[in-house]
ROGUKE-802950 format. One line per 4 residues: number of its first residue (from 1); their letters; for each residue x, y, z of N, C-alpha, C. Coordinates in nm, 3 decimals, always signed. Atoms other than C-alpha are relative to their C-alpha. Layout:
<recs>
NUM> a> X,Y,Z,X,Y,Z,X,Y,Z; ...
</recs>
This chain:
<recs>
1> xxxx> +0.096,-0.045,-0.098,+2.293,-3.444,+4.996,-0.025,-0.110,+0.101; -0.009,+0.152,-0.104,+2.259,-3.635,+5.332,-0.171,-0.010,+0.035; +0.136,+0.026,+0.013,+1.910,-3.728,+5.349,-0.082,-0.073,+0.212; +0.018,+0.006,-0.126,+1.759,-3.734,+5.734,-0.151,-0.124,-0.023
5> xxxx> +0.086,+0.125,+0.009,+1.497,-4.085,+5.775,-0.068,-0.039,+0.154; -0.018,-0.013,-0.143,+1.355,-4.146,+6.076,+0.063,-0.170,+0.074; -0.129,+0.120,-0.065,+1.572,-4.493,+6.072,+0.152,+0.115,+0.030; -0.076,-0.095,-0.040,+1.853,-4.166,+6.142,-0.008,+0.031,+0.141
9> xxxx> +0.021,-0.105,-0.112,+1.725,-4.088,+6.466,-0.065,-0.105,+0.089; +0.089,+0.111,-0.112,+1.668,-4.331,+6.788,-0.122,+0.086,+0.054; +0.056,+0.000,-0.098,+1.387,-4.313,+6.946,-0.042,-0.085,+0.137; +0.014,+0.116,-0.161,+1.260,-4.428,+7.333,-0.018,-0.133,+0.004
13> xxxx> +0.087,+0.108,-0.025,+1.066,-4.701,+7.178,+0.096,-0.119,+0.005; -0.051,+0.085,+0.019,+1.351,-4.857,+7.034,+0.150,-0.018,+0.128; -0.049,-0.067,-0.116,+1.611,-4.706,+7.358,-0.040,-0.137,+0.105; +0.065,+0.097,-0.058,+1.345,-4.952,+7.534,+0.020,-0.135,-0.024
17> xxxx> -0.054,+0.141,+0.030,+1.384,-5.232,+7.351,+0.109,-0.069,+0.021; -0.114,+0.058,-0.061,+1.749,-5.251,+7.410,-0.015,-0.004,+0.124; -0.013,+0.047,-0.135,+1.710,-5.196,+7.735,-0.079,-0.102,+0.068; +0.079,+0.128,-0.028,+1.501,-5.491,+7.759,+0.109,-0.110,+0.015
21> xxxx> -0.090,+0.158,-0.010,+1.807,-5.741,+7.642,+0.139,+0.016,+0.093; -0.124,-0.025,-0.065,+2.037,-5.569,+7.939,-0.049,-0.072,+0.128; +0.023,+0.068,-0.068,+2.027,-5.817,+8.202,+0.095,+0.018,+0.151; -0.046,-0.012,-0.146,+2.122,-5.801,+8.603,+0.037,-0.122,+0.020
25> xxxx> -0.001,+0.135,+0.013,+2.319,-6.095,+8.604,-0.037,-0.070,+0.132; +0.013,+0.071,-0.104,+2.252,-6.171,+8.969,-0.159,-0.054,+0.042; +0.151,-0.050,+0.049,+1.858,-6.132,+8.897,-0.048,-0.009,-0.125; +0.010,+0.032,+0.144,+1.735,-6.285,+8.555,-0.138,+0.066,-0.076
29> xxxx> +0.133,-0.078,+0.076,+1.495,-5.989,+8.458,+0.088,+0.091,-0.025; -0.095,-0.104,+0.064,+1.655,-5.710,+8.234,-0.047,+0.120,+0.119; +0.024,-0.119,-0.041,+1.676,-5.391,+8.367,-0.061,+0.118,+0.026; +0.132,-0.084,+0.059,+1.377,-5.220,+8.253,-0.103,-0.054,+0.102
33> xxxx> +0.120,+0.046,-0.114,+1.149,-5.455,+8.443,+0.025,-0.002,+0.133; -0.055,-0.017,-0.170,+1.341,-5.440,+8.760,-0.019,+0.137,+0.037; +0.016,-0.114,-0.070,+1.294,-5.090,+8.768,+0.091,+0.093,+0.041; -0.147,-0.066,+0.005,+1.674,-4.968,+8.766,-0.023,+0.108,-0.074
37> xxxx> +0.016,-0.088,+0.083,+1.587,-4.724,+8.509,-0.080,+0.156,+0.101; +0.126,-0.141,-0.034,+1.460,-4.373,+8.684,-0.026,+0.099,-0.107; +0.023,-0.088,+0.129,+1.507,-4.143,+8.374,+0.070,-0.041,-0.116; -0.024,+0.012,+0.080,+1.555,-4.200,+8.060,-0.028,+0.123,-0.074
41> xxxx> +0.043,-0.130,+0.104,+1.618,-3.890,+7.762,+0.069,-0.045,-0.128; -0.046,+0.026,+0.146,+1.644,-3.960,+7.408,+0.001,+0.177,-0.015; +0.019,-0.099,+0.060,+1.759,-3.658,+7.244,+0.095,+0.007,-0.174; -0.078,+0.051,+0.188,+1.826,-3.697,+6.813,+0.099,-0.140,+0.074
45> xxxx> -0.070,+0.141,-0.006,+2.134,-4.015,+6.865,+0.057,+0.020,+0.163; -0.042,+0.015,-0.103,+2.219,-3.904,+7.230,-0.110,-0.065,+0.125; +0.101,+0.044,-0.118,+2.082,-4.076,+7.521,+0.101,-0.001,+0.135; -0.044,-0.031,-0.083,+2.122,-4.037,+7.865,-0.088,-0.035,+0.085
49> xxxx> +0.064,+0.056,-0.094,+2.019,-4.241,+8.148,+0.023,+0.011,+0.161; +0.025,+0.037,-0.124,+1.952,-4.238,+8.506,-0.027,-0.157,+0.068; +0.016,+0.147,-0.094,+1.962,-4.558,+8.709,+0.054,-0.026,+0.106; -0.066,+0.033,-0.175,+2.026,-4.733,+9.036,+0.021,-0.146,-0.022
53> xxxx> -0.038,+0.152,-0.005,+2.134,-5.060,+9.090,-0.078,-0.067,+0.160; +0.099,+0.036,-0.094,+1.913,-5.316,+9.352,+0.057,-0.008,+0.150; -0.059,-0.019,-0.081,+2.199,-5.282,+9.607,+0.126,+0.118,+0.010; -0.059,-0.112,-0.021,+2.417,-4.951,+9.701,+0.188,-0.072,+0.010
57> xxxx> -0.138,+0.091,-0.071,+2.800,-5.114,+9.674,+0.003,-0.103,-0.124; +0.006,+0.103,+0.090,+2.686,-5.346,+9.397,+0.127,+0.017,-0.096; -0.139,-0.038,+0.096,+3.034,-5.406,+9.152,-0.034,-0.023,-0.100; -0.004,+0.026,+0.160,+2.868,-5.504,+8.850,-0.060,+0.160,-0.056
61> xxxx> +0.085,-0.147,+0.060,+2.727,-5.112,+8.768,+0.103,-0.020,-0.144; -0.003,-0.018,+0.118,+3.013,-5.063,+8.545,-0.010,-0.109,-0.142; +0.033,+0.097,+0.055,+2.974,-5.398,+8.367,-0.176,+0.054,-0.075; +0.152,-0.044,+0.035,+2.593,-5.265,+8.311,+0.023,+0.105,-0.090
65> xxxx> -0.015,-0.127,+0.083,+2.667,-4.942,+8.203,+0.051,-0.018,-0.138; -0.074,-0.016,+0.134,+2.931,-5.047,+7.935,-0.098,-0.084,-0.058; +0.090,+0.037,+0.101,+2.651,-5.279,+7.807,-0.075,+0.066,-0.059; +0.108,-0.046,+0.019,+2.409,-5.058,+7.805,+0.093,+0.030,-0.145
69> xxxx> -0.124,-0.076,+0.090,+2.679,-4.816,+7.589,-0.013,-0.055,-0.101; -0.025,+0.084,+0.107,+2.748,-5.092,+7.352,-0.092,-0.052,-0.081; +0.117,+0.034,+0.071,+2.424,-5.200,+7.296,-0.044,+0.122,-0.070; +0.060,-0.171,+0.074,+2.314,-4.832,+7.233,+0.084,+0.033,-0.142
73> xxxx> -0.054,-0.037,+0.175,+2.561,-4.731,+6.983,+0.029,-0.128,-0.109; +0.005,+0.056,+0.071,+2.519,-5.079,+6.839,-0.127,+0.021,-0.134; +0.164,-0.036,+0.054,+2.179,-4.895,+6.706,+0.001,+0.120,-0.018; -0.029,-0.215,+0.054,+2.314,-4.547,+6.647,+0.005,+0.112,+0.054
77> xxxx> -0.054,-0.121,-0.118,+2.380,-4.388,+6.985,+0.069,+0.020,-0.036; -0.130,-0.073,+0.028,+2.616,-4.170,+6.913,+0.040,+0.014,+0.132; -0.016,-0.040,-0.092,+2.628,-4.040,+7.258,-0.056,-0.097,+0.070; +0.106,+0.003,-0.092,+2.543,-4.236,+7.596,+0.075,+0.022,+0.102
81> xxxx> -0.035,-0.003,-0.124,+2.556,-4.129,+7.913,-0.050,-0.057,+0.124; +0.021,+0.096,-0.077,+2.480,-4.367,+8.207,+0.054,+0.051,+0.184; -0.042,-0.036,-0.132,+2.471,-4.205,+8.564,-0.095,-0.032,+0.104; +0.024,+0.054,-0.065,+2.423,-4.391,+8.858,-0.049,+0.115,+0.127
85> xxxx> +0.038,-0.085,-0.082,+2.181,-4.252,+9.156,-0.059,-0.092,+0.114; -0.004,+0.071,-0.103,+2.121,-4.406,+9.453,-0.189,+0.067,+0.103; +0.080,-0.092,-0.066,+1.837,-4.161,+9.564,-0.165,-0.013,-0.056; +0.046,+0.087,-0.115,+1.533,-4.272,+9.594,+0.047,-0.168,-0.039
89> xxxx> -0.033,+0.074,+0.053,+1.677,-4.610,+9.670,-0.076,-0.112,-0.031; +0.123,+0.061,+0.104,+1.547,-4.925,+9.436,-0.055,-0.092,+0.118; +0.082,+0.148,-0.056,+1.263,-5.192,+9.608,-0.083,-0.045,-0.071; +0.077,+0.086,+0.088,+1.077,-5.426,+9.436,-0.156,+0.103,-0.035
93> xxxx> +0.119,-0.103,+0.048,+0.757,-5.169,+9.449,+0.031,+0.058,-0.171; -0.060,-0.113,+0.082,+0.964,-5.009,+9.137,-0.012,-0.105,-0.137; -0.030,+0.112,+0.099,+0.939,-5.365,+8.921,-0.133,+0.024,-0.085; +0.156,+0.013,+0.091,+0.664,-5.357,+8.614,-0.032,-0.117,+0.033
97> xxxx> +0.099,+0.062,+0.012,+0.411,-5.578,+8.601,+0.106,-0.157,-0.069; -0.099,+0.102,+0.059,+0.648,-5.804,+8.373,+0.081,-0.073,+0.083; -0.124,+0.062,-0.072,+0.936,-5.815,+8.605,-0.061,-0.050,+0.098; +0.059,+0.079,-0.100,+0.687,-5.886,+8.875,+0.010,-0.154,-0.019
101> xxxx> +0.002,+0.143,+0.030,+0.580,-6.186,+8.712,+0.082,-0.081,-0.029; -0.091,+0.036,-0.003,+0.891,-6.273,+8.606,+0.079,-0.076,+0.137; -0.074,+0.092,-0.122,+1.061,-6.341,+8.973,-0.132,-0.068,+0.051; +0.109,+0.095,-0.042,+0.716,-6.473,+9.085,+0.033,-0.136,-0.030
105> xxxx> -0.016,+0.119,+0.068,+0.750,-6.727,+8.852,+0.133,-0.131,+0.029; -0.138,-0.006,-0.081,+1.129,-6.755,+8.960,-0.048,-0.085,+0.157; +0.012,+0.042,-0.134,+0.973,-6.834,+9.337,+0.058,+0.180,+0.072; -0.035,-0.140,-0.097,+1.069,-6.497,+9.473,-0.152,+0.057,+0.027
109> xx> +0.136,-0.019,-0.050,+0.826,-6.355,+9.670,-0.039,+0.150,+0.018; +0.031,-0.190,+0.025,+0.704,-5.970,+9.564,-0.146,-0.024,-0.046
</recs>
């Protein structure tokens, strides 16, 4: 009998957490606090994300994406899907509170 746990089944919180240690290498705040993220859907081990990148043209997306990927099913995505949107596009308005402080701290000026 296969026994269902809820260590079986990602949820956002933990979805989140990885996407905390996915980093913009040109920009040293993960991806979450920058605000790249527009939707996120956990559904049972599939996930499926929306995001933009901080410039339209940028070449590291798929470099991002396959992290994301790797990180995800390092934690029991079965499924991820990772589709890039350009619409509305990203500006620092879009950064949490974190990432704010983060480039602050940096010297960037948001």
């Amino acid at each position: 009998m296969n026994e269902t746990t809820d260590t079986d089944t990602l949820t956002r919180e933990k979805v989140l957490q990885v996407l905390g240690t996915v980093f913009d290498p040109e920009i040293p705040v993960n991806i979450w606090d920058l605000g790249l993220i527009y939707d996120l859907q956990v559904a049972g081990n599939d996930v499926s994300i929306k995001m933009t990148l901080t410039a339209v043209g940028c070449p590291i997306g798929p470099a991002i994406a396959g992290e994301i990927e790797n990180k995800l099913q390092s934690v029991g995505a079965e499924r991820v899907t990772v589709d890039f949107v350009w619409s509305p596009p990203w500006s620092p308005t879009r950064l949490t509170d974190d990432g704010r402080l983060a480039l602050q701290s940096m010297g960037y000026p948001v």
